[in-house]
Phi, psi and omega in degrees: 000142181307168150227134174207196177261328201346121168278013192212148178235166210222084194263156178209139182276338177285171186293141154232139205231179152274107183081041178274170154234145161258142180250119173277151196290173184287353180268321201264315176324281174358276192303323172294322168311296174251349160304293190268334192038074163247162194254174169274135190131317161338176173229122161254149165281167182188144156220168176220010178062031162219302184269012172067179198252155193215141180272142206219146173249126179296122166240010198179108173228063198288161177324092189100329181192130189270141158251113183250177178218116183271165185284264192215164192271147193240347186201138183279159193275339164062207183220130208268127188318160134272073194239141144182159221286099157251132203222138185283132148337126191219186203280183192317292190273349146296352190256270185343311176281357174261348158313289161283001153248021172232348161261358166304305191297337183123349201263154193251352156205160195232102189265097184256143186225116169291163200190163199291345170208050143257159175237353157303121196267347183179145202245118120046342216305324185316279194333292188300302228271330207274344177294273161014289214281316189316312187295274201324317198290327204266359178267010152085035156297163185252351202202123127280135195284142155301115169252137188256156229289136173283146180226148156330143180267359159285302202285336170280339168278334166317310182267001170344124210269161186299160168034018150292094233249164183210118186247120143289111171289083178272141218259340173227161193088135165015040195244114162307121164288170224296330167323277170311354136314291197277331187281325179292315184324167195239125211270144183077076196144139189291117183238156191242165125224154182301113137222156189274199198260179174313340163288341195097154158294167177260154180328313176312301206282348163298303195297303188319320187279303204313329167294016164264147202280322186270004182264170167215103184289119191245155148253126156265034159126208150233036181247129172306097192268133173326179175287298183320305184308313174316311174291321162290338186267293181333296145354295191292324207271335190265343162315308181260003153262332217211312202262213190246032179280342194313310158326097187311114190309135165299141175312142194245150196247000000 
């Protein structure tokens, strides 16, 4: 694998090779161009959430559109937790920062669900997916995370997918906390987790999941948490139990 200095990093949708040239959208030029005011001849970094991160030399940054050319590949693409974040809707800039710390934590999708006392009225995606790729480029992720379409939070467990697991942060009612949950748990299988809107779920809905065959009802402790802290302390604790903090990080050059 390569080395390099490269100041700037990249998500890109095309295939990456040895000698491909990639062509950048009029946003990502700007930025190496007038931002960063990097030249040709430079080193970008680029991934594509397939193809591992590959070092790419800027050949062109012209009105509207950059041209790279890749180099060499600096890191294999591995395999990524399956974890993910489903959640009620919340206002703009509590959603944008939860956004971009579930995808730093590690999530492998972002599932917004209305539920009886969210009061967002309406999600975003555009936003959430371009916050998504920014969080990825600047956390040295290999993948963005999916964000998927909002739904009901009936209709999403209805659709629920087979040998998925699901842990509900229930703020009430019945719960194992969440330590003593994730140390029980059955490891190497795909898990979601739940948390409402600022208000809570509602009682029906607490009562209603815990009767899925696949749930499991958590606690975070005993301090009243935001929606965002919830989802981020929930997150962190399955991570470190479950995910890929266990692990020792590849060395970064």
């Amino acid at each position: 694998m390569m080395t390099t200095t490269a100041k700037a990093r990249l998500y890109v949708e095309v295939d990456l090779a040895a000698g491909e040239a990639v062509s950048l959208a009029a946003g990502q030029t700007h930025y190496l161009g007038n931002v960063l005011r990097l030249e040709p001849g430079a080193s970008v970094l680029l991934f594509n959430g397939r193809d591992g991160e590959w070092i790419a030399r800027i050949d062109d940054l012209g009105k509207g559109e950059g041209v790279l050319t890749c180099v060499g590949p600096t890191r294999a693409q591995g395999v990524a937790p399956d974890l993910w974040l489903v959640f009620a809707p919340i206002k703009r800039a509590p959603l944008d920062f939860l956004v971009q710390k579930a995808v730093e934590l590690g999530v492998a999708a972002l599932w917004p669900v209305f539920t009886e006392h969210t009061d967002v009225k309406r999600v975003n995606t555009g936003r959430m997916t371009t916050t998504a790729i920014e969080a990825a480029e600047q956390s040295a992720r290999l993948t963005v995370p999916e964000i998927m379409a909002p739904t009901r939070l009936a209709k999403a467990l209805e659709e629920w997918p087979d040998g998925r697991r699901l842990l509900v942060c229930a703020e009430a009612g019945e719960a194992t906390p969440i330590d003593e949950a994730l140390h029980a748990a059955e490891p190497d299988v795909p898990y979601a987790i739940l948390t409402g809107p600022e208000g809570g779920f509602a009682p029906s809905e607490l009562d209603g999941v815990r009767k899925l065959p696949f749930v499991s009802a958590v606690n975070l402790g005993p301090r009243l948490l935001r929606a965002e802290t919830a989802a981020l302390a929930a997150l962190g604790c399955w991570q470190a139990v479950l995910g890929d903090w266990r692990s020792r990080p590849p060395k970064r050059d």
